[in-house]
C-alpha positions in Angstrom: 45.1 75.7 114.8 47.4 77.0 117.3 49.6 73.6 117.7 50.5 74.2 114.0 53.0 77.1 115.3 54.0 75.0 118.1 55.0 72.2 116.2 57.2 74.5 113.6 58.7 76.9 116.3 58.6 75.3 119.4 56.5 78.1 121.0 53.2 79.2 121.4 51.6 81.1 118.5 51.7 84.6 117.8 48.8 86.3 119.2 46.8 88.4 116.6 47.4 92.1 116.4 44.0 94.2 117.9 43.4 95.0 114.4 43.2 92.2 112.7 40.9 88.7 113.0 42.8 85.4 112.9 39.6 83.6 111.7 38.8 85.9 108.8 41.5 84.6 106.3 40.9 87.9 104.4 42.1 89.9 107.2 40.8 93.0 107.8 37.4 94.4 106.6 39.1 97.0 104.5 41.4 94.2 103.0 38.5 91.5 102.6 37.0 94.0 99.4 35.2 91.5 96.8 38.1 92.9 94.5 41.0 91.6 96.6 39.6 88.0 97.5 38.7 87.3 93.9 41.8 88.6 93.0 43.7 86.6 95.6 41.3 83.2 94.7 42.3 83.1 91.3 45.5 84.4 91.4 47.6 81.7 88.8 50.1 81.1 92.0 50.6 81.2 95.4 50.0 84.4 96.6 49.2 85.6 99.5 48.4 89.3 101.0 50.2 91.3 103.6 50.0 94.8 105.2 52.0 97.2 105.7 53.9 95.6 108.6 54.4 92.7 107.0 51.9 90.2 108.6 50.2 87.9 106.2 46.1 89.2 105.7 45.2 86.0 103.6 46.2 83.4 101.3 44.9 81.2 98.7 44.9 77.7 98.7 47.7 77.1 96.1 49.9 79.3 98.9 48.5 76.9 101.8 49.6 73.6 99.8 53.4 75.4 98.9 54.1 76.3 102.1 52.2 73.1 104.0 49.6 74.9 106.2 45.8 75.1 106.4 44.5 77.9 104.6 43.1 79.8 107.3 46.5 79.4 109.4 48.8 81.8 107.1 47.3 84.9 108.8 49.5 83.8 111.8 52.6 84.4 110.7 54.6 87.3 109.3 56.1 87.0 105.5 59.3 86.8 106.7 58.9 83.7 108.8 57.8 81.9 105.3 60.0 84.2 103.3 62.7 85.0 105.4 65.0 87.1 102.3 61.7 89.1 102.5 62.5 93.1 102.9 59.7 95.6 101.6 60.2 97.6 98.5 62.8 100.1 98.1 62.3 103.6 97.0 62.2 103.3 92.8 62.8 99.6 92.9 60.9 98.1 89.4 57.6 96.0 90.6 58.0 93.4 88.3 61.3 92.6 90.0 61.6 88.7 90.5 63.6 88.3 93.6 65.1 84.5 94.4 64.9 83.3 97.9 64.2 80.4 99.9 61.2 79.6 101.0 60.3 77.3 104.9 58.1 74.9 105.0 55.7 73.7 108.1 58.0 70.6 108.4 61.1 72.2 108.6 61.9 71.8 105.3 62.9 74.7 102.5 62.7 75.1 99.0 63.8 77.9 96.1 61.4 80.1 95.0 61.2 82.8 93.3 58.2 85.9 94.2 57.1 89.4 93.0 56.1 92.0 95.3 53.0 94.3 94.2 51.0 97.0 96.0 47.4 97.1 96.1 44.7 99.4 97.0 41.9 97.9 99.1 39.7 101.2 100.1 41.7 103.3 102.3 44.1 100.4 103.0 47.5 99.7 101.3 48.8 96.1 101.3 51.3 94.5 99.4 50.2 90.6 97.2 53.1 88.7 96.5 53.2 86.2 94.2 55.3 82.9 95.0 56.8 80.4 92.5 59.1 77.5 93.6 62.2 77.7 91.4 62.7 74.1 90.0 65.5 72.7 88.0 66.1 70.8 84.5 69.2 69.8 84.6 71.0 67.5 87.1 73.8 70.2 87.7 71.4 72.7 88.0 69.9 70.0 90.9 73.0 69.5 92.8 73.7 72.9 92.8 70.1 73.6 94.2 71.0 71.1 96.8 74.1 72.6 97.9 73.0 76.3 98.2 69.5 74.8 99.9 71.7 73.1 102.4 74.4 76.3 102.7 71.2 78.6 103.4 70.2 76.1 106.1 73.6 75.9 107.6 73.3 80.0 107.8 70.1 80.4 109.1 70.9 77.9 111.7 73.9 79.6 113.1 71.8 83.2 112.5 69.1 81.5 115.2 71.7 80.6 117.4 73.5 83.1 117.2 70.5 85.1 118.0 71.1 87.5 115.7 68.2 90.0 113.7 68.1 92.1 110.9 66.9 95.4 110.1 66.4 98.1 108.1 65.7 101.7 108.9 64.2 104.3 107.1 65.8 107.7 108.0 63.4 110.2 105.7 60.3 108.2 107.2 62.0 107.7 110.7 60.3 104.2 110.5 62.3 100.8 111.1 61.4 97.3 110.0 62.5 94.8 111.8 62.3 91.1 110.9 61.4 88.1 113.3 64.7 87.5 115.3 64.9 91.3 116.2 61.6 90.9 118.1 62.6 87.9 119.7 66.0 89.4 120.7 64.3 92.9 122.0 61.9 90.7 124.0 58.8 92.2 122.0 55.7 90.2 121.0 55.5 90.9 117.4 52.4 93.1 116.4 54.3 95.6 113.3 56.6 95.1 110.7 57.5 98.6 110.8 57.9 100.7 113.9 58.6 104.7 114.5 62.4 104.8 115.1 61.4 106.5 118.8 59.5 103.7 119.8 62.7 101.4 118.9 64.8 104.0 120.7 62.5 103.7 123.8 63.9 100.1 124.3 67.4 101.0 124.8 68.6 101.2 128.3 68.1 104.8 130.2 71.7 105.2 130.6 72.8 104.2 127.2 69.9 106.1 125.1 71.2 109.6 124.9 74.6 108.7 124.0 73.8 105.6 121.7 71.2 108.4 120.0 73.9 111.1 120.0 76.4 108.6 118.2 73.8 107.5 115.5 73.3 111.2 114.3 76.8 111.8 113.9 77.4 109.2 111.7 74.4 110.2 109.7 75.1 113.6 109.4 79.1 113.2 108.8 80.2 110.9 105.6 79.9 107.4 107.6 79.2 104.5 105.6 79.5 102.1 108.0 78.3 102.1 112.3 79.3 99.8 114.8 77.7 100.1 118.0 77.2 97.9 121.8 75.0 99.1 124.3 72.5 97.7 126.2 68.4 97.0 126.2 65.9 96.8 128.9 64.1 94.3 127.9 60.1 94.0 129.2 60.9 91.9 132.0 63.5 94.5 133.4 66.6 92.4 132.3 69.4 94.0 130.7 70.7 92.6 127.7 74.1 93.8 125.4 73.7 93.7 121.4 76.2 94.7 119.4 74.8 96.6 116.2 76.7 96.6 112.9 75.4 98.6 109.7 75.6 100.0 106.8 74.4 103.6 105.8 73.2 104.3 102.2 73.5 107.8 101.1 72.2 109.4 97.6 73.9 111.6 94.9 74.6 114.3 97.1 75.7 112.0 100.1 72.5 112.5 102.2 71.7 109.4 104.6 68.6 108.1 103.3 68.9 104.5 104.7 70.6 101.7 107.1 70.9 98.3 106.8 72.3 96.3 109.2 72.2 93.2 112.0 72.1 93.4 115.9 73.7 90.4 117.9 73.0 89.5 121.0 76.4 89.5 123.1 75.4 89.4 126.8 77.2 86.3 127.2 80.2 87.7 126.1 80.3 90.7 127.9 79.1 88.7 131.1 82.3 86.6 130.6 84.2 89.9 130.0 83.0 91.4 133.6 83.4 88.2 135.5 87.3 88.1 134.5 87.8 91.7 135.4 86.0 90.7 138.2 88.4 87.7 139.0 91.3 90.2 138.4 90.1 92.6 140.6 89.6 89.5 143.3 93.4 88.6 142.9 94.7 91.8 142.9 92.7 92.3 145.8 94.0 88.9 147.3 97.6 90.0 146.6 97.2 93.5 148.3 95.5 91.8 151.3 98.7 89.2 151.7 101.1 92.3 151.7 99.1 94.2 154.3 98.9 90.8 156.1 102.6 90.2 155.6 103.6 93.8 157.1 101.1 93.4 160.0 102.2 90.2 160.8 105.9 91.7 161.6 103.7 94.6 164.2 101.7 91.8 165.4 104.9 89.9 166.4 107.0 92.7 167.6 103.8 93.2 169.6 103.5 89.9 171.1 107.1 89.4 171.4 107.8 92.3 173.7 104.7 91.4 175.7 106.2 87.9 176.2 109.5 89.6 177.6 107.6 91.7 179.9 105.9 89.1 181.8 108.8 87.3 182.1 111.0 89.8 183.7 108.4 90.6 185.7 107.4 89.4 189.1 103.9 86.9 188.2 102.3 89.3 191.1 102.9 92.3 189.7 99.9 94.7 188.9 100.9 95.2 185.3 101.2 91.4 184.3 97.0 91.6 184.2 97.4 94.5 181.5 99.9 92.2 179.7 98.1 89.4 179.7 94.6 91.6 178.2 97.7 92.8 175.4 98.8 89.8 174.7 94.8 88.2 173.9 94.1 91.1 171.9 97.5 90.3 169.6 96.4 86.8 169.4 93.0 87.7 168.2 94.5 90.1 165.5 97.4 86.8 164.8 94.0 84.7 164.1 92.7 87.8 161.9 95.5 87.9 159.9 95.6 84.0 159.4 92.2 84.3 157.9 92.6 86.9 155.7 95.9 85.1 154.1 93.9 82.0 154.0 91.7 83.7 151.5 94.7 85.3 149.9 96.4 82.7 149.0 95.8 81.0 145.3 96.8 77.4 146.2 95.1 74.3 144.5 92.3 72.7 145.8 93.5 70.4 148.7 91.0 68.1 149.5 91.3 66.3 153.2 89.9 64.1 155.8 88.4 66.7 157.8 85.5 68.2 159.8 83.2 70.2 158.6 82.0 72.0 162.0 85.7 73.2 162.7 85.4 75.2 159.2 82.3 76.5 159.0 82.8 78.1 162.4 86.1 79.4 161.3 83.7 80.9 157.8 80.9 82.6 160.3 83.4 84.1 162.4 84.7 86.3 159.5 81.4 86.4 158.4 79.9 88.0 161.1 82.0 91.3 161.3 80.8 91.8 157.2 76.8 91.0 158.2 74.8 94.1 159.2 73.9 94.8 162.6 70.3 93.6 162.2 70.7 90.2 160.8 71.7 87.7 162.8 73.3 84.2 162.4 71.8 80.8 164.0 73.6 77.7 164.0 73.0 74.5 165.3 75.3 71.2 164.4 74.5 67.5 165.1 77.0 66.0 167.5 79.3 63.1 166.3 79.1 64.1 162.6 81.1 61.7 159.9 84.4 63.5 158.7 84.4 64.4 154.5 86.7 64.7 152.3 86.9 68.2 151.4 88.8 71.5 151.0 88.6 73.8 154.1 89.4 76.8 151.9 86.7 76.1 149.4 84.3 75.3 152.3 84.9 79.0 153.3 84.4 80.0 150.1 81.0 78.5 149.9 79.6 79.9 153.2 80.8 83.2 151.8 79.1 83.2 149.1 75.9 81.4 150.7 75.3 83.8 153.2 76.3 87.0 151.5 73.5 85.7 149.2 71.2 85.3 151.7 72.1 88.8 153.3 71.4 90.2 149.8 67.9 88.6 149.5 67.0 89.9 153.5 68.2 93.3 152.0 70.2 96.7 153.5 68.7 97.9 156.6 66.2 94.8 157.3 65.8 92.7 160.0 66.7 88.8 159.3 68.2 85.4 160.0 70.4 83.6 158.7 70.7 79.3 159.9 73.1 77.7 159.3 73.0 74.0 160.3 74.8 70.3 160.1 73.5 67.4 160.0 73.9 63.7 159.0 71.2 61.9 156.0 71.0 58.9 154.4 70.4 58.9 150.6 68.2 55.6 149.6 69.2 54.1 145.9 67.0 56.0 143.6 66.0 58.5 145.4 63.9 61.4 144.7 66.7 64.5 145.9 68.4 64.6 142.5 69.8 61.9 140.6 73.4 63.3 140.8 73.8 61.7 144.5 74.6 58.1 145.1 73.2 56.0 147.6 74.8 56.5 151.0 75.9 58.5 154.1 76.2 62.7 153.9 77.1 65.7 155.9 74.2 67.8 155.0 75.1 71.8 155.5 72.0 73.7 154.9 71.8 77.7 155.1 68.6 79.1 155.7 67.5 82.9 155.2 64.7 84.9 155.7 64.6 87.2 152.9 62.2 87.6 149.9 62.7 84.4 148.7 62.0 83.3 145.0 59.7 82.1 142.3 60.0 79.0 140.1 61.0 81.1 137.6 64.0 82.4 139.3 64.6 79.1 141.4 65.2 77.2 138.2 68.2 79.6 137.1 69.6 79.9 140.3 72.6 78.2 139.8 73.2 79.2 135.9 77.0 81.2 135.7 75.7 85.2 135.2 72.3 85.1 136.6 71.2 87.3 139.2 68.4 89.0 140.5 70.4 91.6 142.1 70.8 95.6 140.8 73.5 95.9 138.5 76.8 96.9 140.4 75.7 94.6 143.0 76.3 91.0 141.8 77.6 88.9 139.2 75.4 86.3 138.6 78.9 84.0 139.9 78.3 83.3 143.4 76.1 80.4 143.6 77.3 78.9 140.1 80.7 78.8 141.9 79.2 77.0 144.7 77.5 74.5 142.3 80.8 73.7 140.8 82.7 73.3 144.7 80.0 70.5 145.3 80.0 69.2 142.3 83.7 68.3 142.3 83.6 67.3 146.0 81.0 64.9 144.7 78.2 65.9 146.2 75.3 68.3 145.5 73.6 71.6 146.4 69.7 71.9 146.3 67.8 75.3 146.8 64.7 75.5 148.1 62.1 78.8 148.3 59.2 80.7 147.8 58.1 84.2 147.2 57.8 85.8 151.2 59.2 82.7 152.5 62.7 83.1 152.3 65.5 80.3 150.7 67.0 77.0 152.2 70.3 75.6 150.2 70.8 72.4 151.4 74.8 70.9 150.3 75.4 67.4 150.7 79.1 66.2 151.1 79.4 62.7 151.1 80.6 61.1 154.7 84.0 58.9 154.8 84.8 56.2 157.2 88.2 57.8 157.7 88.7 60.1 160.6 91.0 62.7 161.1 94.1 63.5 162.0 93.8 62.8 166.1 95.2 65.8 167.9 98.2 65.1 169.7 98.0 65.6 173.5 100.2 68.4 174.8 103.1 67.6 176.0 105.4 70.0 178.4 108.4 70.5 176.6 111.4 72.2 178.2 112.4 75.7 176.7 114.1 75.2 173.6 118.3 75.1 174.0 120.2 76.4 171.3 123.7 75.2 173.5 125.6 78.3 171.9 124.8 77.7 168.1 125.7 80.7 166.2 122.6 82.1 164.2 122.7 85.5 161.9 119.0 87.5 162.1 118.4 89.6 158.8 115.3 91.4 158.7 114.3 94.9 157.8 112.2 95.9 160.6 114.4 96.8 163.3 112.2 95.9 165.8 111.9 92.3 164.9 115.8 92.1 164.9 115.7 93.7 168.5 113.4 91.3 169.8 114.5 88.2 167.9 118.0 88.8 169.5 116.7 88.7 173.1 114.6 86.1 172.8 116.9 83.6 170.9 119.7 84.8 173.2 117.4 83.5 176.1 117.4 80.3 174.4 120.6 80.0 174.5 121.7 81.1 170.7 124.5 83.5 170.3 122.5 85.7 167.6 123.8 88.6 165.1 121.1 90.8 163.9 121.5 93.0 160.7 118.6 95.3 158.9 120.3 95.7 156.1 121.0 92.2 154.2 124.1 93.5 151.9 125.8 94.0 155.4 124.9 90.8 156.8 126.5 89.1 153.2 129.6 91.2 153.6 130.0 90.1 157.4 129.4 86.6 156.3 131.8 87.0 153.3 134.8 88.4 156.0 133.8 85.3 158.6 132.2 82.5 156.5 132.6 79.9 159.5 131.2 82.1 162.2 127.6 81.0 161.7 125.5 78.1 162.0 122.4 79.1 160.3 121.2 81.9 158.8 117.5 83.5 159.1 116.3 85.9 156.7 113.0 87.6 155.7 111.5 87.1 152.2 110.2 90.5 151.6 112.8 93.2 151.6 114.0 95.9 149.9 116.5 96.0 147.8 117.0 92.3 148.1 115.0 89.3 148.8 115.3 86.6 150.8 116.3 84.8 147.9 118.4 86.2 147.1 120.1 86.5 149.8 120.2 82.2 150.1 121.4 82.4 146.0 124.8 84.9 147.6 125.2 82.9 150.6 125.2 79.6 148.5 128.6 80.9 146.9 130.4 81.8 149.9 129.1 78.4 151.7 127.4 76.4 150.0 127.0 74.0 153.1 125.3 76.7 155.0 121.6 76.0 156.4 119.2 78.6 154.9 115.6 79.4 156.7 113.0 82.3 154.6 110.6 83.4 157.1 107.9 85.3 155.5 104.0 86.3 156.2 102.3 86.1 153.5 103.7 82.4 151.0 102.5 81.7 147.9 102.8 78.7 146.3 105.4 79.8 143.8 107.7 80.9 146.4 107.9 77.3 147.7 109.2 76.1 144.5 111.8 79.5 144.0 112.7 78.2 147.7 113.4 75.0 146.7 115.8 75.9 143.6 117.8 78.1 145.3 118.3 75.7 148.2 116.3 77.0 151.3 115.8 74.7 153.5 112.7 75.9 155.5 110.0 78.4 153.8 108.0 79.1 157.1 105.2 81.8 157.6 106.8 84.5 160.4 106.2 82.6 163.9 104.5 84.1 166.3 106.4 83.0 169.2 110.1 82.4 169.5 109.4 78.9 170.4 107.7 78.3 166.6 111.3 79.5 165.5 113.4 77.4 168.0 111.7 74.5 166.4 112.4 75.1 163.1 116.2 75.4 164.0 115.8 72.5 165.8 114.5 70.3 162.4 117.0 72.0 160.6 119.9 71.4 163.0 118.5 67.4 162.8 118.4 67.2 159.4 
């Protein structure tokens, strides 16, 4: 009656073990003796027989109607599923010992009860009747109180099951463990024994936390321990890892020898998933912040670099031979520039900014970043539908996602393979009530689908695909984020992402952003725009580098400024304290040492408080906008690149 367990568990039924007959409600041939089935038959109770492992041979009929199965059904389950206080007998324990527990019903209901344990001989077998009697009360009192505890032992076995959390108990002269139901279920083992050798427990713990786990666990036997605590990690049979944390007890005789532990293992891979991902989100900012300080000091090379360049084409003839090596200089510096804008876009920790935009424009600007991080032999295919809708979307967060697409799908190709990865745009229509997922409303999308040709995935896999922690990759290589991350982009852009694979056929993610009526931002057309005239305005240049301060000086003096450069911004305050009128404005970098550009608008504040302030910097975070803003900069601009970006920063401050 196999839909019997499915209706009580929710799961298939427990298969028999090889040495025992589900349709033989005597059990084995040994236990099925005249003696035992006449003793079982007109046993005064419910009774019912069990093995040494603690599955349930047979049962008698009065055991069938208290527990609400079919007779020949109680050989599928193990006495601890009906019983679950069970626990076998302890060394010395009195058999007539009436132990009170609770006993679970097919329905889902429980009752007290109250059963005796008692070992019997069937031919060479040993086997254990118990005898069950529900505990039923005279008084009303004594019925409320039932009521209560029935409902308190319900509340604690429900959080137990969802807290997946088993008990055992292990036998340390026998070097036998028995575990109860949950502990099979959390191990990942079909239940065949009660009772295993402790080595074939052992042999489920991970290869790299056995020895040590094992070496732990005899200390604290051998020393005076009375108590283990204990996380490490199983291989379960499907080759997933899984953390437990392990809390017990050790019981110890007169002369303080271990002789038993008692305890409970919780599953706590979640936890420790969360755990990794935030170091791993540490490590990302960290990482962020140590990629806007490089950026920030090789922005100042970069624009010494182009700066200089600039000056030597223009004091030299256009027909000179060198202006050709200048000009190959000054692309190379603009590529780098571009470089290092990328890298602080991904630096920076701003909020999502969602925009009328393109998408093409950023998922170009994704693959060409992309492509330096993709090994040699996979190779990236794109093709985008002309005259695409804009969306409304984030261009960061768009990077993010093709980041995390195609490293997933360079992953699933594998190291040293040859692949493809597509990446395409195109425009759909969504029909009310259609068939892609019910998340997406009826209407116009920019569909961005990536396409690989790696190993693709089952149904098995494909269905947990986007669930935060899951991964199929080697441990080390992944955290199970990536694609949950991109799940949550599209899901607040209000749109969707739907995966598509097989096994050998590679993967398609398909990501629908929905299309806006809104265009863009036209581009301005270029307009010519004569060199920028500072008409003798007095500006002071404080800066660190000394090669920025040289070349800010002659470029801003061929605008027509009348510039005073200082490296050292204590100086610069002094000579502004000695002459507070002989300045206009005052430009200062952000990052220096000894004292920040803050700082340095804070000290010029009390010696003019009138005095136009601009913080150049390359690398801004968010927070330094609002600093700026309290200590009264005007302008918090990221280092220009040309002194024409400058000039018209002057210019808007000058105006305002």
């Amino acid at each position: 009656m196999k839909s019997v367990r499915a209706n009580r568990r929710g799961g298939q039924p427990r298969q028999q073990s090889p040495h025992r007959d589900g349709d033989d409600q005597t059990g084995e041939e040994g236990l099925g003796s005249t003696i035992v089935r006449l003793t079982l038959a007109h046993w005064p109770a419910a009774a019912v027989l069990i093995d040494e492992y603690g599955h349930i041979t047979a049962g008698n009929r009065a055991a069938a109607r208290l527990f609400g199965y079919e007779q020949r059904d109680l050989t599928q389950f193990a006495i601890d599923e009906l019983i679950p206080a069970w626990r076998p007998l302890d060394r010395g324990e009195s058999l007539a010992t009436r132990r009170r527990a609770t006993g679970h019903r097919l329905d889902g209901s429980t009752f007290p009860l109250r059963f005796i344990q008692l070992p019997v001989e069937a031919g060479d077998a040993r086997c254990t009747l118990i005898a069950v009697r529900p505990r039923t009360g005279h008084h009303r009192s004594g019925h409320v109180s039932h009521v209560r505890n029935r409902h308190s032992e319900e509340r604690l076995r429900a959080a137990v099951r969802a807290g997946r959390i088993g008990t055992w108990v292990w036998d340390l002269h026998k070097r036998t463990v028995w575990w109860d139901s949950a502990m099979y279920k959390l191990w990942g083992q079909r239940r065949h024994h009660g009772i295993l050798p402790i080595a074939t427990a052992t042999a489920l713990l991970h290869p790299e936390d056995r020895e040590w786990v094992g070496r732990s666990m005899e200390e604290h036997i051998k020393g005076n321990a009375r108590e283990i605590s204990l996380e490490f990690r199983l291989l379960r049979p499907d080759g997933v890892s899984q953390w437990v944390d392990v809390n017990g007890q050790i019981e110890r005789d007169e002369q303080g020898v271990a002789t038993r532990m008692i305890g409970a293992t919780i599953d706590v891979t979640a936890r420790r998933n969360a755990e990794d991902a935030l170091h791993h989100a540490q490590k990302i900012e960290a990482l962020g912040t140590l990629a806007g300080g490089i950026a920030h000091d090789f922005n100042n090379i970069l624009l010494a670099v182009a700066g200089n360049t600039r000056l030597a084409k223009l004091e030299l003839a256009p027909e000179h031979p060198i202006q050709n090596n200048l000009a190959e200089i000054a692309k190379a510096t603009a590529r780098a520039t571009d470089l290092v804008n990328r890298i602080l876009t991904f630096s920076r920790q701003n909020d999502c900014r969602r925009e009328v935009l393109q998408l093409q424009p950023a998922v170009e600007d994704a693959i060409k970043l992309l492509r330096a991080t993709l090994p040699a032999m996979i190779e990236i295919n794109t093709h985008f539908a002309a005259a695409l809708p804009s969306v409304r979307a984030d261009a960061t967060q768009i990077h993010q996602i093709m980041i995390n697409l195609v490293t997933n799908s360079a992953h699933a190709i594998g190291d040293g393979a040859a692949g493809c990865i597509s990446v395409a745009l195109d425009e759909v229509h969504v029909a009310q009530g259609g068939t892609l997922t019910p998340e997406l409303k009826a209407g116009r999308y920019v569909r961005l689908s990536v396409t690989d040709t790696g190993s693709g995935m089952d149904k098995a896999t494909l269905d947990r695909v986007f669930d935060p922690f899951f991964t199929t990759k080697p441990v080390g290589r992944g955290t199970g984020l990536g694609l949950s991350v991109v799940d949550g982009i599209m899901r607040s852009h209000e749109g969707s992402v739907l995966a598509t694979s097989e096994p050998g056929r590679g993967a398609t993610f398909r990501l629908y952003f929905p299309a806006v009526d809104a265009a863009p931002s036209p581009t301005q057309p270029v307009v010519a725009t004569p060199p920028a005239q500072g008409r003798g305005r007095r500006v002071m240049y404080i800066d660190d580098e000394d090669a920025l301060v040289y070349l800010m000086i002659r470029m801003l003096q061929k605008s027509g400024y009348q510039v005073t450069g200082f490296t050292d911004a204590e100086q610069a305050l002094q000579a502004l304290r000695e002459q507070p009128a002989a300045f206009d404005v005052i430009v200062t970098d952000l990052s220096m040492p000894g004292m920040s550009g803050f700082h340095v608008a804070q000290a010029i504040r009390e010696v003019r408080a009138d005095l136009p302030v601009v913080v150049t910097s390359g690398y801004v975070r968010a927070e330094d906008r609002v600093i700026a803003k309290q200590v009264g900069v005007r302008e918090l601009v990221l280092k220009p690149d040309t002194v024409e970006e400058l000039a018209g920063v002057l210019e808007r401050v000058f105006e305002s």
